[in-house]
VEXDRENRO-72138 format. One record per residue (C-alpha): residue in one letter; residue number from 1; z, y, x. Coordinates in pm, 1 decimal. Layout:
<nodes>
("A",NUM,(Z,Y,X))
...
</nodes>
This chain:
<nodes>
("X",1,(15568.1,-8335.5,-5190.1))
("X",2,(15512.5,-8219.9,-5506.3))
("X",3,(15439.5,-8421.6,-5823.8))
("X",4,(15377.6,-8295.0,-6152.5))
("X",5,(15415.6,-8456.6,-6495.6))
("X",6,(15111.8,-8398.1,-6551.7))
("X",7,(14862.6,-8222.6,-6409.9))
("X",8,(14578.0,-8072.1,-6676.8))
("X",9,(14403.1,-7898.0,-6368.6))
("X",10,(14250.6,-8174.7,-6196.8))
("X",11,(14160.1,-8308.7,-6525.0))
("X",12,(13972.4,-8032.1,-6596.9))
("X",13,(13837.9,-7893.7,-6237.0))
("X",14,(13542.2,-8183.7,-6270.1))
("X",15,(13394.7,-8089.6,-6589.1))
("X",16,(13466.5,-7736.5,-6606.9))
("X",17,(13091.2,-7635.2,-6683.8))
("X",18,(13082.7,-7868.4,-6943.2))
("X",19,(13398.6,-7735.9,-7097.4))
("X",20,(13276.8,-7335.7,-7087.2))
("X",21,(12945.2,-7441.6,-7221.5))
("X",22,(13052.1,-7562.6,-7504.3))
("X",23,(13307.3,-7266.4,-7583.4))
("X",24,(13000.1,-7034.9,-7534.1))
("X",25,(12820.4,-7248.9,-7780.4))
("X",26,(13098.5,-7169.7,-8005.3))
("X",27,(13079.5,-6841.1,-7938.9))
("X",28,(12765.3,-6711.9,-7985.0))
("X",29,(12764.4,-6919.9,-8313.1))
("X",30,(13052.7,-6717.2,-8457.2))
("X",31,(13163.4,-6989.5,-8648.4))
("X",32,(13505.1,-7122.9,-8576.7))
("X",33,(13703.7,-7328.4,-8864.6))
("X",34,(13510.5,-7648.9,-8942.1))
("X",35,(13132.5,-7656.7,-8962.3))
("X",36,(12949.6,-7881.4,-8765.9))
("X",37,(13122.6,-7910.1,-8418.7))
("X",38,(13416.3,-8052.2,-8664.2))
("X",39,(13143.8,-8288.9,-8849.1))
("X",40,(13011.6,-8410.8,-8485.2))
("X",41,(13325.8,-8484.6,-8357.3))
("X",42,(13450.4,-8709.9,-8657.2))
("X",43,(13115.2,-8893.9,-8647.5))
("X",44,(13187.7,-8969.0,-8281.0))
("X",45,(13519.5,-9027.5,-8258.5))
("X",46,(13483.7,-9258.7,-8600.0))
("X",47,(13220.0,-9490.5,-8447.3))
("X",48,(13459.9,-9490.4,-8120.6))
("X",49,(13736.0,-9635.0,-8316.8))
("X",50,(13503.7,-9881.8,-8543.4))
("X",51,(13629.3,-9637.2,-8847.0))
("X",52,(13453.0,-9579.3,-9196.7))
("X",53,(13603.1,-9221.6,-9188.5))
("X",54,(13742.5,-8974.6,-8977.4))
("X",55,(13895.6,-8626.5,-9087.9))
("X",56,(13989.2,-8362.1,-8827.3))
("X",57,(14259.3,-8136.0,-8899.4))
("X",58,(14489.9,-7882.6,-8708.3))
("X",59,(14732.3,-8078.7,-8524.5))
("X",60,(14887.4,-8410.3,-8524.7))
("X",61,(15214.2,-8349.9,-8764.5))
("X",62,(14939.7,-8217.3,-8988.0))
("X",63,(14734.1,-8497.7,-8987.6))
("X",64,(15103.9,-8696.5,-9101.9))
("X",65,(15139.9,-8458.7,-9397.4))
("X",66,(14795.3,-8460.2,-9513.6))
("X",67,(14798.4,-8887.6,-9520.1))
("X",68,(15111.0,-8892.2,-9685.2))
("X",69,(14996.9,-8644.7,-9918.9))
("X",70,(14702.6,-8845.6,-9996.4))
("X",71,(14930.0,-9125.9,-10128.7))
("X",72,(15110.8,-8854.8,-10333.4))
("X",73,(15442.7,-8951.0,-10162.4))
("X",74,(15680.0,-8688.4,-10289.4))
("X",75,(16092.9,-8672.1,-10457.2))
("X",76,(16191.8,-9028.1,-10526.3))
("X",77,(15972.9,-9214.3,-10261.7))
("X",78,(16077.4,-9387.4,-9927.9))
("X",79,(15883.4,-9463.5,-9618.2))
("X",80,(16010.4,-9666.9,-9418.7))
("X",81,(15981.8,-9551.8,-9011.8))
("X",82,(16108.2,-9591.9,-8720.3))
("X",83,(16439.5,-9397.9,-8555.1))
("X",84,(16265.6,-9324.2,-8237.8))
("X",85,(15986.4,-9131.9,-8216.3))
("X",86,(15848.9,-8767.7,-8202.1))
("X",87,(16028.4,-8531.7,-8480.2))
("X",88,(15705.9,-8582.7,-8658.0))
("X",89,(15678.9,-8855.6,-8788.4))
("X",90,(16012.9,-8810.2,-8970.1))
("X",91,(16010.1,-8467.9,-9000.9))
("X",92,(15653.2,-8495.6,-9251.3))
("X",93,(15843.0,-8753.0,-9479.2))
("X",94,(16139.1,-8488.4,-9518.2))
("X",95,(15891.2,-8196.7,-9591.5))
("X",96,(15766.1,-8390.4,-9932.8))
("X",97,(16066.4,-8417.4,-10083.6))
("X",98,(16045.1,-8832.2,-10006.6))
("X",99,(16344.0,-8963.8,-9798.0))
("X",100,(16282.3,-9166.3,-9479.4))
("X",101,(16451.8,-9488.1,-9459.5))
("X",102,(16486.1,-9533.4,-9034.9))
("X",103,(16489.5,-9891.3,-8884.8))
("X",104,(16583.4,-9961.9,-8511.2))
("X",105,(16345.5,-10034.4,-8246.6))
("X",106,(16250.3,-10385.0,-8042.9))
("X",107,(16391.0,-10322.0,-7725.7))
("X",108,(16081.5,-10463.7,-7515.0))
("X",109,(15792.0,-10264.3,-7687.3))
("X",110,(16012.1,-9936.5,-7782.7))
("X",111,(15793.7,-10004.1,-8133.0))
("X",112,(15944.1,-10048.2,-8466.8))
("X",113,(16098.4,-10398.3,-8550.4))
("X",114,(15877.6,-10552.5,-8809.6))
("X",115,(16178.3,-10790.7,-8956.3))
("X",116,(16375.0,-10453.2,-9037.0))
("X",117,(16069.9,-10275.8,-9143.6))
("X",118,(15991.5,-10558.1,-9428.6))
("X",119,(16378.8,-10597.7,-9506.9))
("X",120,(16452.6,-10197.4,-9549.2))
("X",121,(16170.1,-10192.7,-9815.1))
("X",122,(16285.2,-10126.4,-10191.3))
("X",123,(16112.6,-10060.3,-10517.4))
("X",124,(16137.9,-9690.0,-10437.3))
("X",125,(15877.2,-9782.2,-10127.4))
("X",126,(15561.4,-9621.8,-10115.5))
("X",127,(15443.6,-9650.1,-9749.7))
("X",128,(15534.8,-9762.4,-9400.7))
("X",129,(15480.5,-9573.6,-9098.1))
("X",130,(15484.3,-9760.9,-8794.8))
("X",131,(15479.7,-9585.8,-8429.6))
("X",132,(15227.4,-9701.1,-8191.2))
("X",133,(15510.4,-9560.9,-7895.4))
("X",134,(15369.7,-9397.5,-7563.4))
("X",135,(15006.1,-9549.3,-7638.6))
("X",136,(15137.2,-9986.2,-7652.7))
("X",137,(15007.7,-10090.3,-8065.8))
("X",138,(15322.2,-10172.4,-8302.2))
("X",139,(15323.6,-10513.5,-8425.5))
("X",140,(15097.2,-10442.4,-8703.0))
("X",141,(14958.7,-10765.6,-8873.5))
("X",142,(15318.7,-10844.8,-9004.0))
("X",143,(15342.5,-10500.4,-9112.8))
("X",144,(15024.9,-10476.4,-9319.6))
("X",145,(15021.1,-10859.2,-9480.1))
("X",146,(15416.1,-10762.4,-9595.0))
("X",147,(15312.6,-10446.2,-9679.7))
("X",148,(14981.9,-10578.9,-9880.0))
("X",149,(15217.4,-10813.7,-10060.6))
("X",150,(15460.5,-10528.6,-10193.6))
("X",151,(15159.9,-10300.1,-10277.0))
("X",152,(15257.5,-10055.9,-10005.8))
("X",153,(15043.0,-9852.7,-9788.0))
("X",154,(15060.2,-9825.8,-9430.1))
("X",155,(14968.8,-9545.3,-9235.6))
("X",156,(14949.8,-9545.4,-8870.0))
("X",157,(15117.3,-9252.2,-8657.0))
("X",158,(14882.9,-9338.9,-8352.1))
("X",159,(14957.1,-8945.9,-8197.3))
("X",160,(14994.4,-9179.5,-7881.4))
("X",161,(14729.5,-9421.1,-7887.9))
("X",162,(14387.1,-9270.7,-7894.7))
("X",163,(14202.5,-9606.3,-7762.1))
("X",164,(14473.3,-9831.6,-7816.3))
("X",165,(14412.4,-10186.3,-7913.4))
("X",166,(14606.6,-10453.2,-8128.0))
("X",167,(14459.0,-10794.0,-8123.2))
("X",168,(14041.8,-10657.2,-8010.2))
("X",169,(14088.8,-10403.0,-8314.4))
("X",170,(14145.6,-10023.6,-8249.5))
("X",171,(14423.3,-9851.0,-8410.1))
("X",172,(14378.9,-9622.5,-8625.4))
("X",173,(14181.0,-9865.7,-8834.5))
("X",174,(14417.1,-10175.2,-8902.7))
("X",175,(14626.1,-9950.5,-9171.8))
("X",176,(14548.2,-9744.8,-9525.8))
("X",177,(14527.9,-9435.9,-9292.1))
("X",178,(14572.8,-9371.4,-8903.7))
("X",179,(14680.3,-8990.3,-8742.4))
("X",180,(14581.4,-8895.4,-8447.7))
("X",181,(14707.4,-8577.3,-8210.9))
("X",182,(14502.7,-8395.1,-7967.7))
("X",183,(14769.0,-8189.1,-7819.1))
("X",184,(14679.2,-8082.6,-7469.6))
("X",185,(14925.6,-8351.0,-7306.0))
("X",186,(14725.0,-8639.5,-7524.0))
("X",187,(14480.1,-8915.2,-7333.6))
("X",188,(14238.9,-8710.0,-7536.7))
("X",189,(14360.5,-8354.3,-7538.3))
("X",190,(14254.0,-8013.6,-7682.0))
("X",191,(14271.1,-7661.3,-7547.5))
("X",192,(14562.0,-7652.5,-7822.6))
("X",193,(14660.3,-7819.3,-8143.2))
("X",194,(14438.8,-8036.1,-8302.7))
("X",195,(14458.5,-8391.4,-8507.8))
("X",196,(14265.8,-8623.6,-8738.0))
("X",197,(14368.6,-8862.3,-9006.3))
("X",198,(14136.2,-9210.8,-8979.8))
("X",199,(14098.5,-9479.3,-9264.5))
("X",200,(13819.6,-9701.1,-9424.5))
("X",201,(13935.8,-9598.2,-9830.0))
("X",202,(13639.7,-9326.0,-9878.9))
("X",203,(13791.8,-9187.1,-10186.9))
("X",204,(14148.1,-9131.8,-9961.9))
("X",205,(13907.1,-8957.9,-9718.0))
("X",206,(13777.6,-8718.8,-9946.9))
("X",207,(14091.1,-8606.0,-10047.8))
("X",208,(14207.7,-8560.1,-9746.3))
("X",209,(13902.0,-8352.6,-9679.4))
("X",210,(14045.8,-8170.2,-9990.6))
("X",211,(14403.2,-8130.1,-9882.6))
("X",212,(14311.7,-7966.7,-9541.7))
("X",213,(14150.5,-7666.0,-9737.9))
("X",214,(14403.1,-7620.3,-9986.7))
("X",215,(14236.1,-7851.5,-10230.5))
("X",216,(13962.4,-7642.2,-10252.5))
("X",217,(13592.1,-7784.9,-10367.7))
("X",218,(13341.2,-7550.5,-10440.0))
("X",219,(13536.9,-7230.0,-10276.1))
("X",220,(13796.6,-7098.0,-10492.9))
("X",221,(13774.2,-7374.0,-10742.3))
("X",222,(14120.3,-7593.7,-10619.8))
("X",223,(14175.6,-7942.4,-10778.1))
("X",224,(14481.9,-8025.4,-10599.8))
("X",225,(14771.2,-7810.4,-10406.8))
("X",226,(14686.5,-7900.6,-10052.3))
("X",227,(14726.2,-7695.7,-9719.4))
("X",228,(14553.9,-7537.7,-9476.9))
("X",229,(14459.0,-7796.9,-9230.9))
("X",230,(14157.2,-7732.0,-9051.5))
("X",231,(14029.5,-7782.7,-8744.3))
("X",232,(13876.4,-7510.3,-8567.0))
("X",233,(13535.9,-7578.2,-8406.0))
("X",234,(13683.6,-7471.4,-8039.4))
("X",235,(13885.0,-7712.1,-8005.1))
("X",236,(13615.1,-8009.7,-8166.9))
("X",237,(13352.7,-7885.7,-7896.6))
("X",238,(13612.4,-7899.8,-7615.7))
("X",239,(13715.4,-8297.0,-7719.1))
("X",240,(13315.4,-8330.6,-7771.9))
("X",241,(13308.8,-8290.2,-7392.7))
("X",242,(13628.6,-8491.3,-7322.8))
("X",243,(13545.3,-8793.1,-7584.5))
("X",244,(13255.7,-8961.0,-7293.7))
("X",245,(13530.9,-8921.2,-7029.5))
("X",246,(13815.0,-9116.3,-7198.5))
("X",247,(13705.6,-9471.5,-7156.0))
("X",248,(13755.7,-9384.5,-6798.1))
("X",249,(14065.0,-9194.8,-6811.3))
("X",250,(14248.3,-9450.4,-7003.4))
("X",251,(14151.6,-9718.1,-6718.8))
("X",252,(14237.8,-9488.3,-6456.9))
("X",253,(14633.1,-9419.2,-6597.5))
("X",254,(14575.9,-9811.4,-6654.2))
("X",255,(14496.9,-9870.9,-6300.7))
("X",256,(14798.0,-9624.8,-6176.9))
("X",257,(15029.7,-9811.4,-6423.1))
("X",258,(14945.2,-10135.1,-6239.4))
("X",259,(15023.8,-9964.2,-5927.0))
("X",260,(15317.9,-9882.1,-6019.9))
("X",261,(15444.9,-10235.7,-6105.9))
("X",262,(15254.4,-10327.9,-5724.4))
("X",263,(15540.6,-10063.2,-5555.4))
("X",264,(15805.9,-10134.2,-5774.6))
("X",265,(15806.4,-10483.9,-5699.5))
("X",266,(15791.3,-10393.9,-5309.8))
("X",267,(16015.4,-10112.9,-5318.8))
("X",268,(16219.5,-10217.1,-5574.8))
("X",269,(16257.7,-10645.8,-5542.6))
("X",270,(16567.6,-10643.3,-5737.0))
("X",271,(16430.6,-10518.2,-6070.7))
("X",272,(16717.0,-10208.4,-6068.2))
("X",273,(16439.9,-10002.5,-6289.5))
("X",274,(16325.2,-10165.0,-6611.2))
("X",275,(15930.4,-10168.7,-6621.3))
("X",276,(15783.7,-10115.7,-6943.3))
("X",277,(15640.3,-10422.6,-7112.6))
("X",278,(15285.8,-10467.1,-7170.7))
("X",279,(15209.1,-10688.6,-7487.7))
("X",280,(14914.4,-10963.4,-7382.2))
("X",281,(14771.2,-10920.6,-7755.9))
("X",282,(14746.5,-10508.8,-7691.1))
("X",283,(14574.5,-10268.9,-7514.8))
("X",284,(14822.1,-10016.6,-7357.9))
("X",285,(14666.8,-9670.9,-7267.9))
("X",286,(14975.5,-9553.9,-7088.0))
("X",287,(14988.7,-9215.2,-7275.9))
("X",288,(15332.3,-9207.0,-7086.3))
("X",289,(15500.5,-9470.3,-6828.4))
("X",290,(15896.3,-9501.8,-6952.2))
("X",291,(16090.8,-9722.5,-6724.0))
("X",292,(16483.2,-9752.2,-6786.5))
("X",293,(16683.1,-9653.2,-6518.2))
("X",294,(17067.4,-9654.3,-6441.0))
("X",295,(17251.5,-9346.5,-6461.3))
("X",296,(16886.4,-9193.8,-6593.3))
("X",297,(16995.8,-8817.7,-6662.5))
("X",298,(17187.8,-8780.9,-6231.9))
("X",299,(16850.6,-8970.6,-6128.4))
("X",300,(16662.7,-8714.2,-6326.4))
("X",301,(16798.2,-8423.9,-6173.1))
("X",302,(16768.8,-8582.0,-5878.1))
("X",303,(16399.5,-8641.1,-5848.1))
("X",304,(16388.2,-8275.9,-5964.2))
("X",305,(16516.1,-8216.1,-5609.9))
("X",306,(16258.4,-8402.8,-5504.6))
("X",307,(15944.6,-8208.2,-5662.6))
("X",308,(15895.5,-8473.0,-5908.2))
("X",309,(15849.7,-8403.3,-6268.9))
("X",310,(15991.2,-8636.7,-6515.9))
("X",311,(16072.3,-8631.1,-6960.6))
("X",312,(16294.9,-8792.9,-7150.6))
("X",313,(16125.1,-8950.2,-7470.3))
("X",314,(16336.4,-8922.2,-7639.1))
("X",315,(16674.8,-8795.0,-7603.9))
("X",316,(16834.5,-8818.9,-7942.9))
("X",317,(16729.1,-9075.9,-8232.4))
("X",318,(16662.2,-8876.5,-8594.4))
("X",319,(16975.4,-9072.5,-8716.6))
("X",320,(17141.4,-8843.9,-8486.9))
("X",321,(16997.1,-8506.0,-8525.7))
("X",322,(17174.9,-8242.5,-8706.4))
("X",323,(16906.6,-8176.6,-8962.1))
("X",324,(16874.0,-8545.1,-9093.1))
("X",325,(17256.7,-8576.8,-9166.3))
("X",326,(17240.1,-8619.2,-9505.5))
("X",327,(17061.1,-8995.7,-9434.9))
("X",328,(17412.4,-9087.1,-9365.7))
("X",329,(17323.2,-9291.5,-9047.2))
("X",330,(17660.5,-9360.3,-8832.1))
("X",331,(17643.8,-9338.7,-8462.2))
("X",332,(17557.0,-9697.6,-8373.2))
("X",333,(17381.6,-9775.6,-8664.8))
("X",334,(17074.4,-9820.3,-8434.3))
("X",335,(17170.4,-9981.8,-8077.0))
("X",336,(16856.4,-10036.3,-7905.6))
("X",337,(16724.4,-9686.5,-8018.8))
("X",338,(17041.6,-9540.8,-7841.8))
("X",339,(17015.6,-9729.9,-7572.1))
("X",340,(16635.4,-9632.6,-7497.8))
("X",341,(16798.5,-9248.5,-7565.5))
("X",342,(17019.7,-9283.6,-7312.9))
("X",343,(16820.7,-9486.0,-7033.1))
("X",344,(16487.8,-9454.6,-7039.4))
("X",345,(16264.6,-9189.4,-6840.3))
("X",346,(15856.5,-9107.0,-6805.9))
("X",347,(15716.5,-9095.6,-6485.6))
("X",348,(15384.9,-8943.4,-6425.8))
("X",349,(15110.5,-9150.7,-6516.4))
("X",350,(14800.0,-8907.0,-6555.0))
("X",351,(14451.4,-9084.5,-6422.0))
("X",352,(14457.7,-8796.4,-6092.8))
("X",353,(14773.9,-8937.8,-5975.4))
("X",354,(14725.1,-9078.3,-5569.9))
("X",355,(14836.1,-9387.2,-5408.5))
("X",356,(15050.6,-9146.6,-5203.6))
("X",357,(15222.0,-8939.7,-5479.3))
("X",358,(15272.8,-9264.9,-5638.8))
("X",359,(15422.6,-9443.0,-5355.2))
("X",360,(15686.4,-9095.8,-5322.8))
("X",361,(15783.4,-9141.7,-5680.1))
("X",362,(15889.3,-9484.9,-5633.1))
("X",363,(16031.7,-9405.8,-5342.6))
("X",364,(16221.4,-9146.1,-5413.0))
("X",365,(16332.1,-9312.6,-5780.8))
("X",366,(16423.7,-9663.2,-5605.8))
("X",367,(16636.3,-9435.2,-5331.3))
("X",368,(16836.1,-9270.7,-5604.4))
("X",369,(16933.6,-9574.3,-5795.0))
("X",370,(17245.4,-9693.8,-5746.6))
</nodes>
């Protein structure tokens, strides 16, 4: 048997039509960056999340650099982030000239630690940028009410969590400003890169408007030095079509993730493969299903054997990459971060997976563990 990752096909077999219609919409408008399948899109994707304002831009790392922009972080600021996340979210800090100050991880949720978070903040501070991991919320209300009291901002790298929930509230909307990506792999995925930044300041929306078109308002009359980070109308009309769908989807990776516990717990009594933990105050949409797993990277190759396509997210912490040396983290500095490098594995979760290619995944996982 063979089992995918993740399989985009039968995603996209059932609404096909849909999906060609509205390129040929596109098409025969002949108008492709912004307009008004852009403008559609952020009015339905803001009333989806319970948002004031929604912004789409090119991809998600854009719609990082275009929030942080908008708080005019730059040389001489700190955010304050996690260690253990997509290159990202550290990666958009670095590019401003502000230096990211990395915290470890809780070792249940894979999310930032909110008691390091508060403590690594200094009067150089200007935001914090929480992780909501593999699409399970970050343990936001500490976050924002310390970050509130130090006259921070908070923005939200919610790449992940398109439909996520922390306490009945969407993310997205809890912080000054949330990102989202809609790269293909995404719960709510383009037909390439895509993002929007999300937040309830109208004046931090407008200039993020302004940032995505090089700060530009009328044309050729620029009040700021922003980029260009537009959104093309192909990809809004193809997440118009996808946006009714994703209630469902998100249920359906929910109902395989439950699934998965059912075998585990059959296959695998002795709890030899660490589930991942779902917080009762959240709604997890299961972007990815990481279990830990003993001797993870001979297991890996392994299942490979077996047809069965698995990821590491992610390998190596930024305190350990070669191009964010000069933060002068030691090896160690961040166990549980390292230790979710070096054990944990996704396992396909997308809403098309079977009972039976379910069942051989466990199977075949369980026999490999030693």
């Amino acid at each position: 048997m063979k089992v995918p990752l993740l399989d985009l096909k039968a995603q996209f077999a059932p609404i096909r039509g849909e999906v060609l219609a509205a390129i040929e919409r596109v098409a025969d408008s002949q108008l492709f960056i912004l307009g008004t399948e852009v403008e559609a899109l952020e009015r339905e994707v803001a009333e989806m999340l319970g948002v004031a304002h929604a912004v789409g831009v090119s991809s998600g790392t854009d719609a990082l650099l275009a929030a942080l922009m908008a708080l005019d972080v730059g040389p001489g600021d700190e955010v304050v982030t996690t260690t253990y996340s997509f290159f990202a979210t550290a990666g958009s800090i670095v590019r401003l000239g502000a230096r990211p100050v990395l915290v470890d991880i809780d070792p249940v949720t894979f999310n930032l630690d909110p008691e390091q978070t508060l403590a690594a903040c200094t009067p150089r501070t200007k935001a914090l940028l929480p992780v909501h991991l593999y699409g399970q919320a970050a343990d936001l209300d500490p976050i924002v009410l310390g970050a509130r009291d130090r006259g921070i901002a908070v923005v939200e790298d919610a790449a992940q969590a398109i439909g996520t929930r922390y306490k009945g509230r969407e993310v997205g909307g809890i912080g000054t400003l949330g990102c989202f990506s809609f790269f293909p792999s995404k719960n709510l995925g383009a037909f390439g890169d895509g993002g929007l930044v999300t937040t309830n300041d109208a004046a931090l929306a407008e200039k993020v408007r302004l940032l995505r078109g090089h700060g530009m308002k009328p044309k050729y009359y620029h009040h700021m030095v922003g980029g260009n980070f537009r959104l093309d109308a192909l990809q809004a009309a193809v997440l118009r079509v996808k946006l009714p769908h994703l209630a469902a989807w998100t249920e359906a990776r929910r109902a395989n993730a439950a699934r998965y516990r059912a075998l585990f717990a059959e296959l695998d009594p002795e709890g030899r493969v660490g589930l991942p933990h779902e917080v009762a105050s959240g709604y997890h949409i299961y972007n990815q299903f990481v279990v830990r797993v003993p001797g993870r990277d001979r297991v890996r190759e392994a299942l490979a054997a077996d047809g069965i396509g698995t990821e590491i997210y992610y390998p190596l912490p930024f305190h350990r990459q070669p191009c964010f040396a000069s933060l002068g983290a030691d090896p160690g500095a961040f166990p549980e971060a390292e230790r979710a490098a070096a054990e944990t594995l996704a396992l396909p979760i997308y809403g098309e997976l079977t009972a039976g290619e379910q069942r051989y995944v466990v199977e075949r996982l369980v026999a490999h563990v030693v």
